[in-house]
C-alpha positions as CSV (number, residue, x, y, z in Angstrom):
1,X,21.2,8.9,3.8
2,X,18.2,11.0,5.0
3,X,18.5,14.4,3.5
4,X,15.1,16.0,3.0
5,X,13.2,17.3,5.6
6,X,9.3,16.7,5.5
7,X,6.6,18.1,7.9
8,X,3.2,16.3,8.1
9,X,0.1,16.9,10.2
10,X,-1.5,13.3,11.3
11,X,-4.9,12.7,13.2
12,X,-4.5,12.0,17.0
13,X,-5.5,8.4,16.3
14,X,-2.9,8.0,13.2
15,X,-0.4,9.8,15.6
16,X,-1.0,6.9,18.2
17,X,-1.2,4.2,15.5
18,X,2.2,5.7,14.3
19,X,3.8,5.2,17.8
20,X,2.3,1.9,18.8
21,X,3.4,1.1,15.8
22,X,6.9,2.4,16.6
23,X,7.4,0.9,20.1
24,X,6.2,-2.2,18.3
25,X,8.9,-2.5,16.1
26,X,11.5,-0.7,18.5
27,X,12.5,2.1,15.8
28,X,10.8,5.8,15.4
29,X,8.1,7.0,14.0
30,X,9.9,8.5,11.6
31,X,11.5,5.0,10.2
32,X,7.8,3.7,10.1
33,X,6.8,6.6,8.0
34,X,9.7,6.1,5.9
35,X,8.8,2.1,5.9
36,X,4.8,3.2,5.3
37,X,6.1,5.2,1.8
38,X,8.4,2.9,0.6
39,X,5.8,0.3,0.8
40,X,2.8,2.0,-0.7
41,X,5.1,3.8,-3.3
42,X,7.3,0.3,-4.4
43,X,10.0,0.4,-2.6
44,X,11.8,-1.7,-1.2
45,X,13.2,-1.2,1.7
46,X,17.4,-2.6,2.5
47,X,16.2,-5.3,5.0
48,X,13.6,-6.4,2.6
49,X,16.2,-6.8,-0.3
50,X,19.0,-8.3,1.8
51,X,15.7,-11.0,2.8
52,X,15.3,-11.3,-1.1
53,X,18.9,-12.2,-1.4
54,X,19.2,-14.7,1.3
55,X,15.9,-16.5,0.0
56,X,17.5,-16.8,-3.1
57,X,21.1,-17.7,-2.2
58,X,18.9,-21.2,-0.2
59,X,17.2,-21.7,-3.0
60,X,18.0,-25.2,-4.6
61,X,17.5,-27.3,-7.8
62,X,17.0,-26.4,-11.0
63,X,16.5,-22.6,-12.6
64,X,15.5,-21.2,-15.8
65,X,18.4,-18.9,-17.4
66,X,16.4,-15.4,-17.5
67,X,15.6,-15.0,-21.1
68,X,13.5,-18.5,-20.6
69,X,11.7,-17.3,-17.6
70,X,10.9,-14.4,-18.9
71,X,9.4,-16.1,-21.7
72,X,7.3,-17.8,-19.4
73,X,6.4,-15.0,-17.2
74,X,4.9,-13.7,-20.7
75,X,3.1,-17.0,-21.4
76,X,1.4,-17.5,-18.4
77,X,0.5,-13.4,-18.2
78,X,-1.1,-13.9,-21.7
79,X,-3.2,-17.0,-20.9
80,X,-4.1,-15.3,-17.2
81,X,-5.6,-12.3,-19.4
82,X,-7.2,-14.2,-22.2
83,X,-8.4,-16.5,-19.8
84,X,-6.7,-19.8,-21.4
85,X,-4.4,-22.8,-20.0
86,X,-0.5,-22.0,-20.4
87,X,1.1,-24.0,-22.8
């Protein structure tokens, strides 16, 4: 829900970047702001995390339980930074 009202002044060509942009997509300016600063700032947007979900729910085969894949995630950031072969 969209409670906070924000005014911005844009360049004429970001203004008709911003609406080609728009038609493009076949939403408002506005939503592609909104989709600009969640992107640049980390969020994520609901489309994007219903596609996250879907990926995930047609994934198949074989998964690590989380506390092993985050031991991994940690072994391969290590050897990425000190510049070594994971184990």
């Amino acid at each position: 829900m969209f409670t906070e009202r924000l005014q911005i002044l844009v360049s004429p060509d970001q203004r008709r970047r911003l609406e080609h942009e728009a038609r493009r997509r076949g939403t408002s300016v506005a939503a592609v702001i909104r989709d600009a600063v969640d992107g640049e700032l980390g969020m994520v947007s609901p489309d994007e995390r219903l596609r996250a979900v879907e990926a995930i729910g047609a994934l198949r085969g074989e998964y690590l339980p989380p506390d092993e894949l985050g031991a991994l995630i940690d072994e391969l950031h290590t050897a990425a930074i000190l510049g070594t072969e994971p184990r």
